[in-house]
N, C-alpha and C positions, 0 to 999 in steps of 0.2 A: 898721492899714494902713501905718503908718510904717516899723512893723520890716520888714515884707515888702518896703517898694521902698530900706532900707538895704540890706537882705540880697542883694537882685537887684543893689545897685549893686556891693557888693562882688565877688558873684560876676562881674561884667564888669571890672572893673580889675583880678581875677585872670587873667580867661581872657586879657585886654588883655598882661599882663605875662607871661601863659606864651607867647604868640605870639611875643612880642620875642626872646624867650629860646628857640630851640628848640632849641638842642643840649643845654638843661638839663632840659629835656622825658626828652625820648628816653632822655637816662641815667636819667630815674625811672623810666621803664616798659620798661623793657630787660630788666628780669624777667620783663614782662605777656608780651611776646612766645617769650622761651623757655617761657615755661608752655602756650602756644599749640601748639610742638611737640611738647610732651609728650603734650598732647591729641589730634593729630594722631594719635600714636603707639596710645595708649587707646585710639582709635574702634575700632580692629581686636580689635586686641593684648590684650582684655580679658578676665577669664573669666566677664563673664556671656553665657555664648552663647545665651539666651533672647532678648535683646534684641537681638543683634547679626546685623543685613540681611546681610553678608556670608559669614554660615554659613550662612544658608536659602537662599542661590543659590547660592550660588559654592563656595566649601569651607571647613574651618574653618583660622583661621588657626594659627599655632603659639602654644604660650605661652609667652613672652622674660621672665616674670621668673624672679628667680633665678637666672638662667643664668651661665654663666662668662665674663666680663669680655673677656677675649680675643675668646672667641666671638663675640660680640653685636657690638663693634667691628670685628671682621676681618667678618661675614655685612654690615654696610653698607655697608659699604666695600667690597667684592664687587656689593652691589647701587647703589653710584654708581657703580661702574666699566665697570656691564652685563656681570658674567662669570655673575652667578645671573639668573636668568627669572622674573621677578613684574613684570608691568606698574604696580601702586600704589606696590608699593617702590622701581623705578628710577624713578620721577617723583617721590615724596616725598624719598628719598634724595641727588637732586641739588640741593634746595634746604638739607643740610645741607652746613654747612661740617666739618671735622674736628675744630672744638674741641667743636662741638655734638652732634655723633657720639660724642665721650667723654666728655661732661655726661649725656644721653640713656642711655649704656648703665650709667655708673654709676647713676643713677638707678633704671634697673631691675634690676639687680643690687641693691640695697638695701631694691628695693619689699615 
């Protein structure tokens, strides 16, 4: 019973010490949240079309990996700008910025 209410104490003068600190937070998990868009990206963007809700209603989506570097970069950037017509793209796409637009597209390009 001893180790368990150390153990809880410690965990509270860490969460205590990561609160104080939160710009040193943020830079540990600043990965968590790019991996977040990547997932974003996945939900659709995936080949298994068994599993995926938005091929059984809607249409299927394309498949971006592999593709040509350029391509992938210039089609999002088209889709923040509202020049291509997909309503989930121009809403997910405006929550990228441009560095994450070419983090995102190398990525799948490497997949």
């Amino acid at each position: 019973m001893f180790i368990i209410k150390v153990i809880f104490y410690f965990i509270f003068i860490f969460l205590k010490f990561n609160f104080l600190f939160k710009k040193i937070n943020f830079k540990k998990y600043k990965n968590f949240f790019n991996f977040k868009k990547i997932l974003i990206c996945l939900n659709c963007h995936n080949n298994n079309y068994y599993n995926n809700i938005n091929n059984i209603f809607f249409y299927k989506s394309p498949i971006i990996f592999n593709q040509n570097l350029n391509y992938l970069i210039y089609s999002i950037y088209l889709y923040k700008k509202f020049k291509r017509n997909s309503i989930y793209m121009n809403i997910i796409s405006n929550y990228l910025n441009f560095i994450d637009i070419f983090n995102l597209s190398l990525l799948l390009k490497c997949y």
